[in-house]
N, C-alpha and C positions, 0 to 999 in steps of 0.2 A: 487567305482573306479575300473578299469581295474585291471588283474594284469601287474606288472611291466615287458616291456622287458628283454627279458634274453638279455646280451651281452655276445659272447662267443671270447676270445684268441684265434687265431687261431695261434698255432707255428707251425703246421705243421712241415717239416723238415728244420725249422731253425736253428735247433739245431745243423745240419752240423757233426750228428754220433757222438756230445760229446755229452755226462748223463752229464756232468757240464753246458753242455750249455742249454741242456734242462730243466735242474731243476733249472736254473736261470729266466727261461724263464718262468717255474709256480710262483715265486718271482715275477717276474714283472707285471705277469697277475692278480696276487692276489692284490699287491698293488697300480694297477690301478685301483681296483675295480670290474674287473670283476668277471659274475657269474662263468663261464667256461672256461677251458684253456685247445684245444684241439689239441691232436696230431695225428700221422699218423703210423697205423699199417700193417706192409707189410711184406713177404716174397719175396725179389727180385727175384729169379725163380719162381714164381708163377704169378709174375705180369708183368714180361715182356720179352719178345724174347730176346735172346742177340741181334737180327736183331735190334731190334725196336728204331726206329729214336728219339732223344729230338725233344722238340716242341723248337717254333723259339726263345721263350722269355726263357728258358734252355739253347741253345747253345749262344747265347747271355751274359749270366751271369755266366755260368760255362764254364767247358774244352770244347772247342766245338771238339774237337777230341776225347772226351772220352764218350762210347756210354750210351747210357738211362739205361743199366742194370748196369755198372759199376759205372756209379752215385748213382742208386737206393742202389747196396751194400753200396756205400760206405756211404749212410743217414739212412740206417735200424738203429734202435733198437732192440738188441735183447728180451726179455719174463724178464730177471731178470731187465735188467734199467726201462720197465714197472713198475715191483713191484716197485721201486724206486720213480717212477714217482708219481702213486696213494698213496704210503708213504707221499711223498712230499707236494700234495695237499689235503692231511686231514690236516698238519699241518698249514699248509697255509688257511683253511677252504675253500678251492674252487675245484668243482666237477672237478674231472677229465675226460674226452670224447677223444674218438678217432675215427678213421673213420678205417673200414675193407676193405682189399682191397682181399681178397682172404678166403677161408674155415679156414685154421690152425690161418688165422690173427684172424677168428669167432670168432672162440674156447677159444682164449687166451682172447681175450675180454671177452666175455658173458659167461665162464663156469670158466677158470680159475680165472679171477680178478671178477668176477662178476657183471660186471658192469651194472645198469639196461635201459642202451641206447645206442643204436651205432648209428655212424654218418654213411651213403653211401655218397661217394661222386659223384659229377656229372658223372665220369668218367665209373662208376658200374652201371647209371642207368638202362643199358642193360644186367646189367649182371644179369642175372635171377636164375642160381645156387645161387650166393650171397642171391639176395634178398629172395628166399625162403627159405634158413636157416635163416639168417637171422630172419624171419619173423617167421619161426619153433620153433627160441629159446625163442620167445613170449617178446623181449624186444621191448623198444621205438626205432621207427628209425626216425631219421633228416634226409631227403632225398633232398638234390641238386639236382636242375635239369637243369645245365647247358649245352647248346650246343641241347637241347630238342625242342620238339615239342609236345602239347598239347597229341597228341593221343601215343606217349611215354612215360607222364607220367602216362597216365591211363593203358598204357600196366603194368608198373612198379607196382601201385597201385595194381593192378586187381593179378600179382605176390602175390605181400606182402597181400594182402587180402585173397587166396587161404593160403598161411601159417602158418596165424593168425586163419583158421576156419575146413580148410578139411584134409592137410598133407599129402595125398596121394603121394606114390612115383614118379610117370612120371605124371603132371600134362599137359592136353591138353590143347590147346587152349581155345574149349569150356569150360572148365570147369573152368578155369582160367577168362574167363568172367561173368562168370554165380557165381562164387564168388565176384568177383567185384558189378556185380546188386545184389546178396544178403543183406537182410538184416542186418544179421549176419557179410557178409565181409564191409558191410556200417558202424557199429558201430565198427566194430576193428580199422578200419582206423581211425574214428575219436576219439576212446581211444588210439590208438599207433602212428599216424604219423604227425608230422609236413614239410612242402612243404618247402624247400628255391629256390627261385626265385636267378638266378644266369648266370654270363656273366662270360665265362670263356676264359678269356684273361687277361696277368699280364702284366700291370695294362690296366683294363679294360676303352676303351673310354668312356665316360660320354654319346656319343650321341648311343652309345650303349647298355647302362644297360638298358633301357626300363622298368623302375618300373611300369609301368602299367601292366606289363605281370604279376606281383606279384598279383596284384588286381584281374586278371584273373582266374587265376590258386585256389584263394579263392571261388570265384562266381564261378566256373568250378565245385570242387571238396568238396566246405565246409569243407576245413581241414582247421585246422591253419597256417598262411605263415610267413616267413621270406626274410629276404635278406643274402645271398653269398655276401660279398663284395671283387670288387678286385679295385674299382676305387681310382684315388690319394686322399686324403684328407677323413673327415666325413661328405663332405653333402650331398652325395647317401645314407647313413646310417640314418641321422638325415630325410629325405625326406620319405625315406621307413619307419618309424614308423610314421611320419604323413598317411601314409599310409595302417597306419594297420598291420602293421610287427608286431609279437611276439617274434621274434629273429633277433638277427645281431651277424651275424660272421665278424670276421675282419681278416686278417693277423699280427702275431708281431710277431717283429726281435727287437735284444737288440741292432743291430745299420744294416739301411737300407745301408751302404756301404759295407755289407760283402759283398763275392763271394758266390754265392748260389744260386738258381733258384729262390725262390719266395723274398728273403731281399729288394730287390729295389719297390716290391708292396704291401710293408707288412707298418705297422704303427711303431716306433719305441715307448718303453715306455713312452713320454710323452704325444706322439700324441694319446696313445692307453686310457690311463687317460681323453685326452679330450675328446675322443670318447665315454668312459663310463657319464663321466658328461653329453654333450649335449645328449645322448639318453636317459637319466634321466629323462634331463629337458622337453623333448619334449613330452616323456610319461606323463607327469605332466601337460602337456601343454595341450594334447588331454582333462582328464578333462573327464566329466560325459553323455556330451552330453546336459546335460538337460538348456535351455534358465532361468536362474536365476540371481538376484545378485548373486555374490560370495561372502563370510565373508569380505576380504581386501577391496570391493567398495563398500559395506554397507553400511561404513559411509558417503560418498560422497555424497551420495542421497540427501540430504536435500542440499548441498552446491553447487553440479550442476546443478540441476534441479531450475526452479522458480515457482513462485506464483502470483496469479493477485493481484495489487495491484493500489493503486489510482496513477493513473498519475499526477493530481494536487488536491487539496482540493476540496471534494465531500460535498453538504448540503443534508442533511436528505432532504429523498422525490425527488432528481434528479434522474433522468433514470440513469444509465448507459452505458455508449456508446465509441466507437471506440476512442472517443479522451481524456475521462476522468478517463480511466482504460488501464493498462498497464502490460507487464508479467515480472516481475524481482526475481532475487533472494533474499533471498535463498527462497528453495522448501520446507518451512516448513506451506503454507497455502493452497488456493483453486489451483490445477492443472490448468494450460491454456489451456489444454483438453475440461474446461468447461465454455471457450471464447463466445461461441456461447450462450449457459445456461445465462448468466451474462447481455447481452446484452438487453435493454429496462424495466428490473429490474428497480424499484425504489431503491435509497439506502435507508436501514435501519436506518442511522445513519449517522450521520457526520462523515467522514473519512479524515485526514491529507493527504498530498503526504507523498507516498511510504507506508502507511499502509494498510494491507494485509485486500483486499476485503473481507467481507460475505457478505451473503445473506440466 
């Protein structure tokens, strides 16, 4: 069997700059069941101009007068509520992940906590300083590739593949592809990175997400993929594992009415519960591939299928024929496969109606 999808908690910053509300929100993700509960690591000066504008689905659910960097301060975490956080979900037995948005965010992930994965999110997948540390500290990256285009994420790839193998300081162009067609950067990729396929818009239109693009991007690149989810409900999620997803990320808020940029496209804990069950089931449902009974219809065999059997009372030494042989059940005698076989046979023997023809 497969392994099982991972489903990951996304809190991102629903936590709204409270350590209580964060560390309720690894509580909710654990006992939804998920595998990971991830957050978001950032230095608000490092990730954004005081200039820089909210997106339309931010000024919509938060201050729309209050700008992108005053938001960002006011959803940071600082390094100690981290330790807190990673404290939290050992006890909770659920891995902790967060996504880098800057160098010092690296650091504190991959050298200080240790962590052996970081998330990039859609937003970094240009950002090629990131990705080459990143990729330098030799950990797993979950790379979104939201708002992308095919030969972006291979630019991004062909990055993290140069950091995974050569290291050199000013990495060029050439040599940035010429690690990507390597060997050597072809098996780091597929030992370090999984792809998520992603629509970044909160909450994302349905006629939007384009889960084929997912199926793409696998046949493109032979990494492992996932789904980014931002659409309402779990059936972009449940459809993306029929699809071959290894991961689903979701959004969860402990209640989608707060005030906050992502709460209103996020899952609330009971929705996030359903979402770990149906992606369970659906991994369960995929199954082996291979055309077999299964153990549970096994037994059915003999009681749905039939057997030829005498249509009315046969005399030793009559043909058999279209009118005096019949296919009923149960399927504990000769297959009606061998209708044809049967036909102008003498019987053997006297046979009753409804007792199961030989020959």
């Amino acid at each position: 069997m497969p392994e099982p999808v991972r489903v990951i908690a996304e809190a991102g910053v629903n936590h709204d700059g409270s350590l209580d509300l964060a560390l309720a929100l690894v509580d909710a993700a654990a006992s939804a069941g998920a595998d990971t509960v991830k957050f978001q690591t950032f230095r608000p000066e490092a990730l954004a101009a005081r200039s820089a504008p909210k997106a339309e689905y931010q000024r919509r659910h938060t201050n729309a007068e209050e700008s992108q960097y005053d938001m960002l301060r006011r959803l940071a975490l600082d390094d100690a509520a981290h330790h807190a956080l990673v404290a939290r979900c050992r006890e909770r037995g659920i891995r902790f992940l967060s996504s880098a948005f800057d160098l010092e965010s690296l650091r504190l992930l991959a050298d200080t906590l240790g962590l052996p994965e970081i998330k990039i999110g859609s937003g970094e997948l240009t950002n090629a300083p990131l990705l080459l540390a990143t990729a330098a500290s030799g950990k797993h990256v979950i790379l979104s590739t939201g708002m992308a285009v095919m030969a972006e994420v291979r630019e991004a790839l062909a990055v993290l593949a140069f950091g995974y193998t050569r290291r050199e300081a000013n990495p060029a162009p050439a040599a940035l592809a010429a690690a990507f067609d390597s060997s050597a950067g072809q098996e780091a990729l597929r030992r370090h990175v999984t792809l998520l396929h992603c629509t970044t818009e909160y909450p994302a239109p349905f006629e939007d997400v384009n889960l084929r693009a997912m199926t793409a991007l696998a046949e493109t690149f032979g990494l492992p993929v996932g789904l980014s989810d931002h659409t309402p409900g779990i059936v972009a999620p449940v459809a993306a594992v029929a699809l071959g997803a290894v991961v689903i990320e979701k959004h969860l808020t402990l209640d989608r009415s707060m005030k906050g940029p992502d709460h209103a496209a996020s899952l609330d804990p009971a929705g996030m519960a359903a979402l770990v069950t149906a992606v369970r089931q659906a991994s369960l449902a995929l199954g082996d591939g291979h055309k077999s009974p299964r153990p549970s219809e096994s037994k059915n065999i003999a009681i749905a299928r039939k057997s030829l059997v005498a249509a009315r009372a046969i005399r030793r030494g009559e043909n058999f024929t279209e009118t005096n042989i019949a296919a009923k059940r149960p399927g504990t005698g000769l297959s009606p496969m061998r209708w044809w076989d049967a036909l102008g046979r003498p019987a053997p023997r006297d046979f009753a109606p409804d007792e199961a023809i030989e020959f």
